[in-house]
PQR file with spaces between the fields and no chain letter, atoms N, CA, C, O and H, PARSE charges and radii, in Angstrom:
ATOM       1  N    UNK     1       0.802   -1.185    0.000 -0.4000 1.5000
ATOM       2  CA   UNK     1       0.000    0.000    0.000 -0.0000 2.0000
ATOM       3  C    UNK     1       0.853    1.261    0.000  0.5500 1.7000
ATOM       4  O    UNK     1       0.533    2.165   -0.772 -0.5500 1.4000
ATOM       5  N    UNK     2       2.056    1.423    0.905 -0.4000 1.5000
ATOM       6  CA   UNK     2       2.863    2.880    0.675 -0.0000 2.0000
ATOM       7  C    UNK     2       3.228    2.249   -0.720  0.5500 1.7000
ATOM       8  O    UNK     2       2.314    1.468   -0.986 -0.5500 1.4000
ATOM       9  H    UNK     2       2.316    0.689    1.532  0.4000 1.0000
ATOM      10  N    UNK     3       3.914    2.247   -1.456 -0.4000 1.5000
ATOM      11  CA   UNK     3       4.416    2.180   -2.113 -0.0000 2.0000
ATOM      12  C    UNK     3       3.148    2.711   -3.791  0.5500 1.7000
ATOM      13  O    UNK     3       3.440    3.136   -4.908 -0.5500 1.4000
ATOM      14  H    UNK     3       4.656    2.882   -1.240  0.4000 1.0000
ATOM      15  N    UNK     4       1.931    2.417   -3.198 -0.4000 1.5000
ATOM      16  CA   UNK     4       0.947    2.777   -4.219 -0.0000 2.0000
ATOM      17  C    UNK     4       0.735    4.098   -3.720  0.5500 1.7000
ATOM      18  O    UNK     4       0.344    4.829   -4.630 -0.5500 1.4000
ATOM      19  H    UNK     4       1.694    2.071   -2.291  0.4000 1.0000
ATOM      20  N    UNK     5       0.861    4.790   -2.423 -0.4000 1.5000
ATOM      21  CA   UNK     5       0.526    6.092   -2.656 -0.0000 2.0000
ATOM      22  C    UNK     5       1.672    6.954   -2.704  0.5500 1.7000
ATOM      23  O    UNK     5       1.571    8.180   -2.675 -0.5500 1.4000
ATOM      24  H    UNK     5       1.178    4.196   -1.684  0.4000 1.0000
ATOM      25  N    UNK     6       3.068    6.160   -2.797 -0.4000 1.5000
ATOM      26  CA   UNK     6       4.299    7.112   -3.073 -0.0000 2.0000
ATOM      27  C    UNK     6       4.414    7.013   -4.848  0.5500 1.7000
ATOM      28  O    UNK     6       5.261    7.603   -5.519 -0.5500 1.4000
ATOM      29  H    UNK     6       3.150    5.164   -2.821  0.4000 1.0000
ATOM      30  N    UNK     7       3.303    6.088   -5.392 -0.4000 1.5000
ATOM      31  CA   UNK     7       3.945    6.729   -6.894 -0.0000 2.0000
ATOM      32  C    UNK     7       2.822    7.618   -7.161  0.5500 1.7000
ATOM      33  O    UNK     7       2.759    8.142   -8.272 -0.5500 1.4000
ATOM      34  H    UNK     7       2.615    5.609   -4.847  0.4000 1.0000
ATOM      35  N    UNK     8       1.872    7.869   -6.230 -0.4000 1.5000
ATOM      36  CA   UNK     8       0.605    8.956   -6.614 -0.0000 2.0000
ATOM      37  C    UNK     8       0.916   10.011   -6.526  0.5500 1.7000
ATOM      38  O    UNK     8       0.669   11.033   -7.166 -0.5500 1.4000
ATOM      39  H    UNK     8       1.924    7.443   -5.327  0.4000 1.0000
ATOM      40  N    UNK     9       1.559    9.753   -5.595 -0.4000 1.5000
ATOM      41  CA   UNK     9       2.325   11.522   -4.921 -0.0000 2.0000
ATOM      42  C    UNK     9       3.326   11.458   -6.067  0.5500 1.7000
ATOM      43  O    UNK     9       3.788   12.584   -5.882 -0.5500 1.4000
ATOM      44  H    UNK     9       1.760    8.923   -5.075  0.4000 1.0000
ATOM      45  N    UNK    10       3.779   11.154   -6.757 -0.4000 1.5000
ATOM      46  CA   UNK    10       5.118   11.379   -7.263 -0.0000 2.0000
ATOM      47  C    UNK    10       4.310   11.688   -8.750  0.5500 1.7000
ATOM      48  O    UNK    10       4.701   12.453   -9.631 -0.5500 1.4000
ATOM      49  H    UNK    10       3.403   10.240   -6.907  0.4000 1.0000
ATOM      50  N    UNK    11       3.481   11.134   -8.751 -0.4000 1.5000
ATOM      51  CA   UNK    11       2.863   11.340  -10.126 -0.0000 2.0000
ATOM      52  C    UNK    11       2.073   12.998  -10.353  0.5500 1.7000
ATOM      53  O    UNK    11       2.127   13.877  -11.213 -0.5500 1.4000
ATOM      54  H    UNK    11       3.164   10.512   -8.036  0.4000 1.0000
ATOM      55  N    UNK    12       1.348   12.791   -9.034 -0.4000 1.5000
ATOM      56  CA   UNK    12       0.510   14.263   -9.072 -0.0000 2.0000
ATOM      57  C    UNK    12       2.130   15.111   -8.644  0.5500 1.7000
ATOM      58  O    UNK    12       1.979   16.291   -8.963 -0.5500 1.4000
ATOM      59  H    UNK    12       1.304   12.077   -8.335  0.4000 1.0000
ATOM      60  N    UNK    13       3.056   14.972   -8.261 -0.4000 1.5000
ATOM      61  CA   UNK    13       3.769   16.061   -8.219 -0.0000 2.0000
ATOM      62  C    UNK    13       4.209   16.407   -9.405  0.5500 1.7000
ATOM      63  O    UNK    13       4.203   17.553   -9.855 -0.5500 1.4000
ATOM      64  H    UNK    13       3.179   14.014   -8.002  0.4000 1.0000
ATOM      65  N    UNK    14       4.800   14.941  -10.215 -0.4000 1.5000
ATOM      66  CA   UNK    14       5.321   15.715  -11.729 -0.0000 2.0000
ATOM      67  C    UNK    14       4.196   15.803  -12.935  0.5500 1.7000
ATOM      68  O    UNK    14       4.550   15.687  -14.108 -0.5500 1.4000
ATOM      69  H    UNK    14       4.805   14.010   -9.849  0.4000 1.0000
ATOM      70  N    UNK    15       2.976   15.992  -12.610 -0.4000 1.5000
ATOM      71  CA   UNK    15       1.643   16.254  -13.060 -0.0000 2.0000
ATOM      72  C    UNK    15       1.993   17.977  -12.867  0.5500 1.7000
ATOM      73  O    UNK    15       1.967   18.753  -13.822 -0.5500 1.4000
ATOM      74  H    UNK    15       2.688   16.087  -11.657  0.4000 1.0000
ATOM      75  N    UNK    16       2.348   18.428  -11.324 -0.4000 1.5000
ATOM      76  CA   UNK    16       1.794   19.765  -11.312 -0.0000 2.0000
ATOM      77  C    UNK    16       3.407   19.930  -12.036  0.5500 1.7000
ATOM      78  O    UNK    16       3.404   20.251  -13.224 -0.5500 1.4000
ATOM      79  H    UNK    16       2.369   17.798  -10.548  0.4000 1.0000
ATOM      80  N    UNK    17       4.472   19.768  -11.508 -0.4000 1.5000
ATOM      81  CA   UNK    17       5.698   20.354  -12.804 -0.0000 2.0000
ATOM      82  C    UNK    17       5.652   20.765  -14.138  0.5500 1.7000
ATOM      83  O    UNK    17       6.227   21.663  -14.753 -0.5500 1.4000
ATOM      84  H    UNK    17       4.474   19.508  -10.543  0.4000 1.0000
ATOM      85  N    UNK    18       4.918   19.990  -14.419 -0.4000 1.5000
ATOM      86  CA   UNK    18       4.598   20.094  -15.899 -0.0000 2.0000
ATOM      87  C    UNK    18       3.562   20.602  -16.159  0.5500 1.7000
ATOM      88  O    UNK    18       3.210   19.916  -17.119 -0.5500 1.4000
ATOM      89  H    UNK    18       4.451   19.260  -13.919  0.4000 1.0000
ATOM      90  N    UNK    19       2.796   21.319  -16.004 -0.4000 1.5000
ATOM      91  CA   UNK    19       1.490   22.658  -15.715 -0.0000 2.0000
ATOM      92  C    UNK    19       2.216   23.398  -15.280  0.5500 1.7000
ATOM      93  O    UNK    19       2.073   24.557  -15.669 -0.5500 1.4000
ATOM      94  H    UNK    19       3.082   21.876  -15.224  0.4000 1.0000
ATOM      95  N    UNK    20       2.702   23.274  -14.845 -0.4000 1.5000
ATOM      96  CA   UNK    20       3.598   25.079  -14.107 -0.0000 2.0000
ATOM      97  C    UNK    20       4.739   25.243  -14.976  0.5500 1.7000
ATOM      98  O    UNK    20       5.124   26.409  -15.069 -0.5500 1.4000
ATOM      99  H    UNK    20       2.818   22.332  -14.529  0.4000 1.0000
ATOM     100  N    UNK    21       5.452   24.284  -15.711 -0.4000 1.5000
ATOM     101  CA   UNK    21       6.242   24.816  -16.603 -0.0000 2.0000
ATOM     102  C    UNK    21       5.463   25.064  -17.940  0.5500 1.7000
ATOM     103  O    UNK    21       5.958   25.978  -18.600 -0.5500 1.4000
ATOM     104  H    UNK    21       5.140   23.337  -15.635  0.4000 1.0000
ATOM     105  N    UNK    22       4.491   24.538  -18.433 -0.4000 1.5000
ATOM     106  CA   UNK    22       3.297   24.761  -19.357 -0.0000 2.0000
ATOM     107  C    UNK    22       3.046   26.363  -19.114  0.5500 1.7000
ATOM     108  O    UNK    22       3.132   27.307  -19.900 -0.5500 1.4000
ATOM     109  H    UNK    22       4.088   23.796  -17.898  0.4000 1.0000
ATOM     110  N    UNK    23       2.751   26.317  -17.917 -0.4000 1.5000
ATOM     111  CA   UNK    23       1.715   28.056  -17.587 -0.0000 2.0000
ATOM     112  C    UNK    23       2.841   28.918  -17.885  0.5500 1.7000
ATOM     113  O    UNK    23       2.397   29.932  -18.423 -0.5500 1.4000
ATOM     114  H    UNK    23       2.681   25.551  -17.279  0.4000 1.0000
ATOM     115  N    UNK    24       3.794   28.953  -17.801 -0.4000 1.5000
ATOM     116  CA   UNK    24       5.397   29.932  -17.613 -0.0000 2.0000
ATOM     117  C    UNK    24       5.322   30.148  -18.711  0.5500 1.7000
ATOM     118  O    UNK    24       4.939   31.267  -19.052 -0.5500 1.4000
ATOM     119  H    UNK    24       4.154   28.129  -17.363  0.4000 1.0000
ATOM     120  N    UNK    25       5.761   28.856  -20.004 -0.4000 1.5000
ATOM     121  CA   UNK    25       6.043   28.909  -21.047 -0.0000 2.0000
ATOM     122  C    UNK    25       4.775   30.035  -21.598  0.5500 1.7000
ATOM     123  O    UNK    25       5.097   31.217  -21.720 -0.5500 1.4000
ATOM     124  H    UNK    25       6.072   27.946  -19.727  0.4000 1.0000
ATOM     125  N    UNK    26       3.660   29.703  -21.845 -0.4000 1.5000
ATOM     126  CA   UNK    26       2.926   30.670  -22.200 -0.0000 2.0000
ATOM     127  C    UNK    26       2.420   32.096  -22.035  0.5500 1.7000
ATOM     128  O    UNK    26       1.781   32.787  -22.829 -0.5500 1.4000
ATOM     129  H    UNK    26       3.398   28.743  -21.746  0.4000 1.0000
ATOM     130  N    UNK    27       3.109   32.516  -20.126 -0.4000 1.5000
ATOM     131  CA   UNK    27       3.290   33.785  -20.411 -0.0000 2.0000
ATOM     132  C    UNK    27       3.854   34.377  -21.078  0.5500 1.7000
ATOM     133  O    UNK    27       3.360   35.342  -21.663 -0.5500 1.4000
ATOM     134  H    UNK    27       3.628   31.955  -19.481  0.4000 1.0000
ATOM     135  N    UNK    28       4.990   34.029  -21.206 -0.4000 1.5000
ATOM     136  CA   UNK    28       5.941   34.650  -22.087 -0.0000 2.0000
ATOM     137  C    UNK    28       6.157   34.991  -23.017  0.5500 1.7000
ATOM     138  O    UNK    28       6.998   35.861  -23.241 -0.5500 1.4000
ATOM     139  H    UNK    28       5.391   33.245  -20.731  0.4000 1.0000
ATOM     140  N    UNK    29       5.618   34.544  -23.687 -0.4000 1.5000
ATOM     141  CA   UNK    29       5.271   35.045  -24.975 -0.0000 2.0000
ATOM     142  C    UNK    29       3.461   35.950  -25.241  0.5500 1.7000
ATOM     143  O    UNK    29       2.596   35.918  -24.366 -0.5500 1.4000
ATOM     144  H    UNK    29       4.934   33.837  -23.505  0.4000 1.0000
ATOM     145  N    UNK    30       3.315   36.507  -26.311 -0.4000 1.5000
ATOM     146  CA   UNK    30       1.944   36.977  -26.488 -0.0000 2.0000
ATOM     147  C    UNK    30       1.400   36.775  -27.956  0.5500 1.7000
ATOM     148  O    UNK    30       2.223   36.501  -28.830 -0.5500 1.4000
ATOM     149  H    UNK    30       4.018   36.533  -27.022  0.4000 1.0000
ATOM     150  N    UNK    31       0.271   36.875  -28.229 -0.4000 1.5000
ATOM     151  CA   UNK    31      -0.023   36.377  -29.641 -0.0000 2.0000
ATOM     152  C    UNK    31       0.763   36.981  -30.655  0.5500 1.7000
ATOM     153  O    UNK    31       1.253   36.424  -31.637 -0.5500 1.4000
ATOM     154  H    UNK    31      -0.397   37.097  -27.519  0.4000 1.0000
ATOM     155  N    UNK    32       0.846   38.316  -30.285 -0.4000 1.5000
ATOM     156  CA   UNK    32       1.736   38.929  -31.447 -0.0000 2.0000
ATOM     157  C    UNK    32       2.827   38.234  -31.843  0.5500 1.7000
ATOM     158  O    UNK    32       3.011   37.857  -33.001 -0.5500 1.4000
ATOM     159  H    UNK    32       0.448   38.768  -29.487  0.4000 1.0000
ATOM     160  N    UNK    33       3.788   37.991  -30.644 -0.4000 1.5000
ATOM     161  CA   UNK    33       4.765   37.483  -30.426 -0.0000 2.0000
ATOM     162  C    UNK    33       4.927   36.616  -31.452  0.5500 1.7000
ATOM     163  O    UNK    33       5.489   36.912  -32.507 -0.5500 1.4000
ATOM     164  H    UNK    33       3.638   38.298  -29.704  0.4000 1.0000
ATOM     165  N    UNK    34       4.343   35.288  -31.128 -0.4000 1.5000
ATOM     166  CA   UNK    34       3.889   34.110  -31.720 -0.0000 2.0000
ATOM     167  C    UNK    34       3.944   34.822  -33.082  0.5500 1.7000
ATOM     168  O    UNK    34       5.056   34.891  -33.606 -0.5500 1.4000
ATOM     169  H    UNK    34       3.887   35.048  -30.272  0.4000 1.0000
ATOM     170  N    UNK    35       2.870   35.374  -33.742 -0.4000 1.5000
ATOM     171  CA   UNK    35       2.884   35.723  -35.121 -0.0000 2.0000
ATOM     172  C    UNK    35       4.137   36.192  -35.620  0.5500 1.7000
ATOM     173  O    UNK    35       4.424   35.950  -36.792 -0.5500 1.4000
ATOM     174  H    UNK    35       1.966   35.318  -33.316  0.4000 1.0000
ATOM     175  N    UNK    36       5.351   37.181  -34.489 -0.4000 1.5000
ATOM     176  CA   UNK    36       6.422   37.670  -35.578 -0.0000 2.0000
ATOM     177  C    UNK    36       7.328   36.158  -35.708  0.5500 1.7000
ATOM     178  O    UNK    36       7.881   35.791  -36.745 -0.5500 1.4000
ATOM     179  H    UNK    36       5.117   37.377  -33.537  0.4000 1.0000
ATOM     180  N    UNK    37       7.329   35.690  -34.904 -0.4000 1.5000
ATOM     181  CA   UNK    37       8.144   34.496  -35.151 -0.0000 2.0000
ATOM     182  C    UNK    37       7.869   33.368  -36.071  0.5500 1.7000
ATOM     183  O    UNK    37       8.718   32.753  -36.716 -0.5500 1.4000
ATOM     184  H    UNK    37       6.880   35.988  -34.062  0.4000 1.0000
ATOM     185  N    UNK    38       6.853   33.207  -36.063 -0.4000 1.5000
ATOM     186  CA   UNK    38       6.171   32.495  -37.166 -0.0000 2.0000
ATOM     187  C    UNK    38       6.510   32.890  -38.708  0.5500 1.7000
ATOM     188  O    UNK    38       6.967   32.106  -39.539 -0.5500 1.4000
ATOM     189  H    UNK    38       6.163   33.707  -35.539  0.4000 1.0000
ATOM     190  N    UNK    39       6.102   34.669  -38.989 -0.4000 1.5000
ATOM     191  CA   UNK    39       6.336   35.182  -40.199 -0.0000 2.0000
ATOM     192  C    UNK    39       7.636   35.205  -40.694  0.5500 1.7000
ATOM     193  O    UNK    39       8.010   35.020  -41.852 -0.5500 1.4000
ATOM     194  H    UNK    39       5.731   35.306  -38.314  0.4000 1.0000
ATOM     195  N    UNK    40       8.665   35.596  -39.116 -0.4000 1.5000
ATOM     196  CA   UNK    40      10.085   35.574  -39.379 -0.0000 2.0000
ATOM     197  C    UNK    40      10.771   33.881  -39.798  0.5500 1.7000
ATOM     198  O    UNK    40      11.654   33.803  -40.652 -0.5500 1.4000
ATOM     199  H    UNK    40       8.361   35.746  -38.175  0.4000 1.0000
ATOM     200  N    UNK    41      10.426   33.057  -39.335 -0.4000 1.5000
ATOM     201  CA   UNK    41      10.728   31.947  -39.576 -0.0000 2.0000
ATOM     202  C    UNK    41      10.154   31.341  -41.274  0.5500 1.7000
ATOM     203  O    UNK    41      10.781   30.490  -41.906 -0.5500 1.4000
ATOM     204  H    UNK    41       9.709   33.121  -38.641  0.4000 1.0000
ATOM     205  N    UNK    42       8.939   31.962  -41.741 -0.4000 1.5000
ATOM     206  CA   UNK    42       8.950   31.170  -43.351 -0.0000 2.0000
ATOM     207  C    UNK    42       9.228   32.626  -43.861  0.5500 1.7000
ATOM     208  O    UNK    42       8.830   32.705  -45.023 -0.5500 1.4000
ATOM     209  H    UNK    42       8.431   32.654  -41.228  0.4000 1.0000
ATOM     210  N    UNK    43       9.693   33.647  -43.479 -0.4000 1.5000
ATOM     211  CA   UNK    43      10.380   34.658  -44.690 -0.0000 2.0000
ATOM     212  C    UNK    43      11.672   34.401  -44.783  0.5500 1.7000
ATOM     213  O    UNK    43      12.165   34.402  -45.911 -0.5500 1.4000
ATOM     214  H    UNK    43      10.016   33.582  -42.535  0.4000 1.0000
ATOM     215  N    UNK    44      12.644   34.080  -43.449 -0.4000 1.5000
ATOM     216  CA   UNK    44      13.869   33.016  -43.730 -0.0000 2.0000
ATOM     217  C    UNK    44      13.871   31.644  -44.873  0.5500 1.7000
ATOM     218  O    UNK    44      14.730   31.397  -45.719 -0.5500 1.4000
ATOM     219  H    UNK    44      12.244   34.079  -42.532  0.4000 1.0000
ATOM     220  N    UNK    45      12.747   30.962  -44.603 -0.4000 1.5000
ATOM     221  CA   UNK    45      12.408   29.767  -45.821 -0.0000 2.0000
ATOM     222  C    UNK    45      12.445   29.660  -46.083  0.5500 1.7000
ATOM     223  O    UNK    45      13.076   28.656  -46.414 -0.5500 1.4000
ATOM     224  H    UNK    45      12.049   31.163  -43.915  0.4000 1.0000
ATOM     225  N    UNK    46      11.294   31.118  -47.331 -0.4000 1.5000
ATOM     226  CA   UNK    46      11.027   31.085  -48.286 -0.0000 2.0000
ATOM     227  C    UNK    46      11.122   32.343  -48.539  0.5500 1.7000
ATOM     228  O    UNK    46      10.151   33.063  -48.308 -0.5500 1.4000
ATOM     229  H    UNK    46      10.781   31.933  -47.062  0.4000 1.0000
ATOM     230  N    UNK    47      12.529   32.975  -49.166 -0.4000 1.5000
ATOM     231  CA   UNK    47      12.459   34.199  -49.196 -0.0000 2.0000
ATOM     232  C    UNK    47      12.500   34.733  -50.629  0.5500 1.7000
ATOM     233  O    UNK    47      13.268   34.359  -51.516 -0.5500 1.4000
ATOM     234  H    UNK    47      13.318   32.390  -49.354  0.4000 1.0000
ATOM     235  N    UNK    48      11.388   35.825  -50.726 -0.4000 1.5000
ATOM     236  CA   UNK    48      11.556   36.224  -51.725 -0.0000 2.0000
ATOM     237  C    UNK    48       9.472   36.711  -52.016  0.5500 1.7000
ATOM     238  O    UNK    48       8.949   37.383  -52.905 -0.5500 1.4000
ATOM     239  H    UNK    48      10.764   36.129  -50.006  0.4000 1.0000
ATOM     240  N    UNK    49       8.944   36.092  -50.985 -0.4000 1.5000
ATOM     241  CA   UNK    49       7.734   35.060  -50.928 -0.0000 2.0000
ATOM     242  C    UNK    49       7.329   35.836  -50.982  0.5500 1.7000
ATOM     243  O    UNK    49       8.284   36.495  -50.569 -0.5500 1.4000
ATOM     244  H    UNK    49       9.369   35.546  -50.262  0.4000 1.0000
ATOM     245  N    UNK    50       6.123   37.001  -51.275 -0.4000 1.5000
ATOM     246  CA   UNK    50       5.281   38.143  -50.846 -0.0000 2.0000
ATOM     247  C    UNK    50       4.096   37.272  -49.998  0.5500 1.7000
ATOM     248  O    UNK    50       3.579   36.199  -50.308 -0.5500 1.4000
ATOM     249  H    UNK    50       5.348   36.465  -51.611  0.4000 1.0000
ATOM     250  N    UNK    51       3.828   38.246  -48.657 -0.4000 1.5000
ATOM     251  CA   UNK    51       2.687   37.906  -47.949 -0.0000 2.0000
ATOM     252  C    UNK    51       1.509   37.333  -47.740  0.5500 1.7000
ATOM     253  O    UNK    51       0.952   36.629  -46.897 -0.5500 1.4000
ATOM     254  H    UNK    51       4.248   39.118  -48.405  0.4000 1.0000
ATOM     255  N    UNK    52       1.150   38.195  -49.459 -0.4000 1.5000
ATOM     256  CA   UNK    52      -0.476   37.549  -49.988 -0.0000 2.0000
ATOM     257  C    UNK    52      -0.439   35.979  -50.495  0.5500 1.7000
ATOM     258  O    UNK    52      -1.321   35.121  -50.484 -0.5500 1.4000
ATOM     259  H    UNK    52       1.603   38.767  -50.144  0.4000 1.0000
ATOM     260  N    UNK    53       1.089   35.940  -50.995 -0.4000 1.5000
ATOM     261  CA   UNK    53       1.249   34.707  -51.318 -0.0000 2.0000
ATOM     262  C    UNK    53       0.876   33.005  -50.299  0.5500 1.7000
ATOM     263  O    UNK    53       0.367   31.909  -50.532 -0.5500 1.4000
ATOM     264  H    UNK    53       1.806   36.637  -51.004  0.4000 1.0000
ATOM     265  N    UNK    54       1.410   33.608  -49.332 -0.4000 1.5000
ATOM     266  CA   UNK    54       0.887   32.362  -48.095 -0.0000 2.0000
ATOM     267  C    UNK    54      -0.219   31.573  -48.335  0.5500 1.7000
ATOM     268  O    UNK    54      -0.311   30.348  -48.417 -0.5500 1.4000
ATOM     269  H    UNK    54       1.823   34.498  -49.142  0.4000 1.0000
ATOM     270  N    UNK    55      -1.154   32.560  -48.451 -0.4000 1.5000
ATOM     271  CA   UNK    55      -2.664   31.461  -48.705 -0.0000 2.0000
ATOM     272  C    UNK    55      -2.803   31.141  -49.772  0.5500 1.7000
ATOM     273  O    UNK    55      -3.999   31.127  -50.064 -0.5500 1.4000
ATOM     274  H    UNK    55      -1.079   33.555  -48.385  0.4000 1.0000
ATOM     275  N    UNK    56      -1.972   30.770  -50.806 -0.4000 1.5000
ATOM     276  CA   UNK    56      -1.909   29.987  -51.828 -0.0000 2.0000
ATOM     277  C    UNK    56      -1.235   29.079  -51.883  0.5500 1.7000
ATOM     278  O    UNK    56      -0.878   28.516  -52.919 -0.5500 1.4000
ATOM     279  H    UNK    56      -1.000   30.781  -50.569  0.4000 1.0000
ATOM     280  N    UNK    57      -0.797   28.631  -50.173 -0.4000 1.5000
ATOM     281  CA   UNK    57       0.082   27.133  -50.085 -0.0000 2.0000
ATOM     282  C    UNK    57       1.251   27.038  -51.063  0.5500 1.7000
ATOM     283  O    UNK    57       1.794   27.941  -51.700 -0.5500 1.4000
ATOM     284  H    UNK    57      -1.087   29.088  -49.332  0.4000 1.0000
ATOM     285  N    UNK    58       1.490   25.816  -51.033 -0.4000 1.5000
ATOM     286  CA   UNK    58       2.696   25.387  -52.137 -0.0000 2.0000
ATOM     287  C    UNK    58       2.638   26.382  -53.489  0.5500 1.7000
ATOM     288  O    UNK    58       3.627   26.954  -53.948 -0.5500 1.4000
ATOM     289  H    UNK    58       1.049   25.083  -50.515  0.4000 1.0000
ATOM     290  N    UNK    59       1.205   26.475  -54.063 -0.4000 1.5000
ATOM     291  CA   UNK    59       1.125   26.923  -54.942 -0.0000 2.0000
ATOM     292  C    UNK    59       1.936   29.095  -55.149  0.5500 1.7000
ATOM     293  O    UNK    59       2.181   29.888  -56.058 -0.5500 1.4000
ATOM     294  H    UNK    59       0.401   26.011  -53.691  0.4000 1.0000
ATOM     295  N    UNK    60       2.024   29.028  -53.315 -0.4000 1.5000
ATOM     296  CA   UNK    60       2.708   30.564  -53.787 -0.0000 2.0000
ATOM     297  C    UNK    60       4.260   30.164  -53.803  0.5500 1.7000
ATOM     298  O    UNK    60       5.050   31.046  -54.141 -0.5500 1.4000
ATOM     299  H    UNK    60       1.826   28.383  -52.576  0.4000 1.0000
ATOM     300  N    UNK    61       4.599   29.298  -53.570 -0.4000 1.5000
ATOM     301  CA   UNK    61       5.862   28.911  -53.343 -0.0000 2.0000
ATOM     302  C    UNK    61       6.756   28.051  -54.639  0.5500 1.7000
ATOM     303  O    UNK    61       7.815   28.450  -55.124 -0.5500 1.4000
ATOM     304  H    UNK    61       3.958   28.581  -53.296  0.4000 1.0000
ATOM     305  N    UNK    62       6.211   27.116  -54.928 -0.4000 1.5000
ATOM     306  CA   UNK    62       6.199   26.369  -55.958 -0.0000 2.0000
ATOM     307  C    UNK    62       5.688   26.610  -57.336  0.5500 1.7000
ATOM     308  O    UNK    62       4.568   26.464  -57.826 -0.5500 1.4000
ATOM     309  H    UNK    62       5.351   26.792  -54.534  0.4000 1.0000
ATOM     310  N    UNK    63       7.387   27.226  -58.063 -0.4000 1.5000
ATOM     311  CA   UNK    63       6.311   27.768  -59.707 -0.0000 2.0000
ATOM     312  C    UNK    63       5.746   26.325  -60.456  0.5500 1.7000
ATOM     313  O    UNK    63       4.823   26.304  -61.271 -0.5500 1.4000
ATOM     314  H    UNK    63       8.297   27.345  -57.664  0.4000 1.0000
ATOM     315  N    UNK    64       6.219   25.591  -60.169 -0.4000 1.5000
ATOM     316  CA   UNK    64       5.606   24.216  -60.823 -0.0000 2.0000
ATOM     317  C    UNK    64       4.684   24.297  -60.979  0.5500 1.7000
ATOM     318  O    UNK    64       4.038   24.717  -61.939 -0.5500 1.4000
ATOM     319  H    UNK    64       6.968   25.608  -59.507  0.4000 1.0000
ATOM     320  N    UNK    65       4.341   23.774  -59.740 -0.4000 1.5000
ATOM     321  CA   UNK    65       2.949   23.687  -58.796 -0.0000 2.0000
ATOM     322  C    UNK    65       2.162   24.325  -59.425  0.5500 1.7000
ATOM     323  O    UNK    65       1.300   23.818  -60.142 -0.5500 1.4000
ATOM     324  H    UNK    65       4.866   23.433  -58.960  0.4000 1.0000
ATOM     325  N    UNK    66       2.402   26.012  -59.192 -0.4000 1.5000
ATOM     326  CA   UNK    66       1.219   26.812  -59.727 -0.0000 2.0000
ATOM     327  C    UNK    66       1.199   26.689  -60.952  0.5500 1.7000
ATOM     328  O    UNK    66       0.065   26.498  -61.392 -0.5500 1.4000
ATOM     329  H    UNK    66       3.103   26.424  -58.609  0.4000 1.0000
ATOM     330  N    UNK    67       2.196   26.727  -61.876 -0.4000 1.5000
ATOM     331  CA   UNK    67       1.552   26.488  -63.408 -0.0000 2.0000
ATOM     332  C    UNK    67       0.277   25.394  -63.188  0.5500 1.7000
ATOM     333  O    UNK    67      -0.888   25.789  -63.227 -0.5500 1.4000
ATOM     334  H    UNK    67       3.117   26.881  -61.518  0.4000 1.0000
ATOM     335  N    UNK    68       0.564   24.238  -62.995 -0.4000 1.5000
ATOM     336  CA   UNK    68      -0.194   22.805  -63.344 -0.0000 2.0000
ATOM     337  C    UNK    68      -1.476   23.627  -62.757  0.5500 1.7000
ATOM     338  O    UNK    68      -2.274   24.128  -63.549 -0.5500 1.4000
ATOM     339  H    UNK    68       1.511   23.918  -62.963  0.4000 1.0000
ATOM     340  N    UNK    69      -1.663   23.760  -61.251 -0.4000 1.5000
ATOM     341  CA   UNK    69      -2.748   24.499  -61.053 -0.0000 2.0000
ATOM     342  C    UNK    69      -3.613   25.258  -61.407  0.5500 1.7000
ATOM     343  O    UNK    69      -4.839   25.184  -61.333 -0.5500 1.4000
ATOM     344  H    UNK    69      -1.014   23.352  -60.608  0.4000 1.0000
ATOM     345  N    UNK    70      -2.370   26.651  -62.142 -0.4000 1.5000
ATOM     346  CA   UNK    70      -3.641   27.903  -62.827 -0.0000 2.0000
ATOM     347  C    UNK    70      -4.017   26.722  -64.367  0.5500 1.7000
ATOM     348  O    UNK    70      -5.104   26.660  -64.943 -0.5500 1.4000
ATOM     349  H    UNK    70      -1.374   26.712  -62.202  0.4000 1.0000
ATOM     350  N    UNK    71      -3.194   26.194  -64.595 -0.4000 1.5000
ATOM     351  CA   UNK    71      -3.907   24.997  -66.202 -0.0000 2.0000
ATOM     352  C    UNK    71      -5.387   24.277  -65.715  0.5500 1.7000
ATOM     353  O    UNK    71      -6.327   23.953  -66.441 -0.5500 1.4000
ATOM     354  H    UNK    71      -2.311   26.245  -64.127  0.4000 1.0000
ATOM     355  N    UNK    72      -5.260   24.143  -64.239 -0.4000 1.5000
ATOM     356  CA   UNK    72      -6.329   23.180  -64.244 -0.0000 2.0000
ATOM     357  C    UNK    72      -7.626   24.174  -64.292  0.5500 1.7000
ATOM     358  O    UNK    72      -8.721   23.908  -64.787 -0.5500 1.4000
ATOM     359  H    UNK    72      -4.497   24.406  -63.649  0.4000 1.0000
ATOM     360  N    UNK    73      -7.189   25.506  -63.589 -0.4000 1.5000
ATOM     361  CA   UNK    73      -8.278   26.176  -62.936 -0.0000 2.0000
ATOM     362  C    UNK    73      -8.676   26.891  -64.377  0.5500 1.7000
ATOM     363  O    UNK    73      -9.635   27.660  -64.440 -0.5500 1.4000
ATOM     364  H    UNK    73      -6.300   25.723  -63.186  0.4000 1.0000
């Protein structure tokens, strides 16, 4: 029986470790945040890329791609 409530305790303790390093991690940053790093990370990528291009997936990225595409469309 100890031995079943020393891995409970040990469990709910590294249960709460890991929520409290969870909660930290996410102050720290803010949505904006998140977004410049995101944008900064695929303009490193894919550079050259214009903005509007993004929501055209592969197809803003890939001249292949988009040929076969605008053919189909």
């Amino acid at each position: 029986m100890k031995a079943s409530k020393i891995k409970k305790a040990l469990l709910a303790l590294t249960a709460a470790s890991v929520l409290a390093g969870v909660a930290s991690n996410a102050a720290a940053t803010t949505p904006e945040d998140d977004l410049q790093n995101i944008r900064e990370y695929f303009y490193k990528k894919f550079p050259g890329v214009p903005l509007n291009e993004y929501g055209n997936g592969v197809y803003g990225i890939d001249q292949a791609s988009r040929q076969t595409w605008e053919a189909i469309e």
